[in-house]
N, C-alpha and C positions, 0 to 999 in steps of 0.2 A: 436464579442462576447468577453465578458473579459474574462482573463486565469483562472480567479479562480471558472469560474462556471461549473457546471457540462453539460454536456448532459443530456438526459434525461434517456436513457439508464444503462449513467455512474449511474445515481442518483438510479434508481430502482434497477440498483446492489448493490448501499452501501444501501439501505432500506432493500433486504433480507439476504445481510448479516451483517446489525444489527440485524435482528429478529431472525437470527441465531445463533447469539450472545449471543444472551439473554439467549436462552436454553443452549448454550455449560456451559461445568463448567470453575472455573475458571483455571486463568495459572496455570503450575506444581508448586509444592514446591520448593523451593529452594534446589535445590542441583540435580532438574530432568533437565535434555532440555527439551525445548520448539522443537517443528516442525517447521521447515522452512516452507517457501509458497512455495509448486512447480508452476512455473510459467503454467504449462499444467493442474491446477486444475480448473474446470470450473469459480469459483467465482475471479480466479486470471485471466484468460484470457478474461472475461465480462469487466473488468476495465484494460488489456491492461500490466499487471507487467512483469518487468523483472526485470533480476537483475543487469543490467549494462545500467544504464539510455541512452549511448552511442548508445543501439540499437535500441530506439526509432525510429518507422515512423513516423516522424510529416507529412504526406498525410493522413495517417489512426487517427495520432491524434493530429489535429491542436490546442490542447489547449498547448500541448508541450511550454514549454519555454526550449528555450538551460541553460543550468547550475544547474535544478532542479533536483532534487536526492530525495532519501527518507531522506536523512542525511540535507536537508534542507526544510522537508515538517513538516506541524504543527501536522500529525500526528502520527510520531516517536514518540516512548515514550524508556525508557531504558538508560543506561548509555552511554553518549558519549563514541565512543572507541573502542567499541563493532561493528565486521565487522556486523552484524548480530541483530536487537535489534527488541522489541515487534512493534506492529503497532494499531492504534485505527480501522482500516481498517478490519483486518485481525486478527479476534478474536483466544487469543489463538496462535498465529502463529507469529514466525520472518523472518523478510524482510532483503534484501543485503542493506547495508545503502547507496550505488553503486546505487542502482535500482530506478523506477520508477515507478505508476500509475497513471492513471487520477486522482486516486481521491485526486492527488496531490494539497497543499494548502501552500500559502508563511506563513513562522513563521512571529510572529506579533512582 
């Protein structure tokens, strides 16, 4: 299977939480925080997040590639720099750029 595809599992998670998406409002204004992703919220644990990609099971998720991180997945969004930046994944919510999920994708 190549690395960049999903499950089908993984896929039906980022379907409902893009439709999820859709409803939530947008980020805070500037000058609010944003919510971290608790790794124990059900839509973070469907697609497998932590926040130290180091903990990774690749037996539980063999799409794993050793050296991917959020801080090199194409869906980071936010200012390099930042331990903690938005994610296209995770509406509304910041990721460890340390961390990991499947629904991890190499920048192009």
């Amino acid at each position: 299977m190549c690395p960049s595809r999903l499950s089908r599992r993984s896929a039906l998670a980022l379907l409902a939480l893009g439709g999820a998406g859709a409803l939530a409002p947008a980020l805070p204004a500037s000058g609010e925080a944003a919510a971290r992703v608790d790794p124990k919220d059900p839509a973070a644990r469907a697609l497998g997040y932590v926040e130290n990609a180091a903990r990774v099971d690749p037996h539980k998720f063999p799409n794993f590639i050793s050296g991917s991180s959020c801080d090199n997945c194409l869906q980071l969004e936010g200012k390099p720099g930042n331990e903690y930046r938005p994610c296209k994944v995770f509406q509304d919510k910041l990721v460890a750029v340390g961390g990991w999920c499947s629904a991890w994708a190499a920048e192009i």
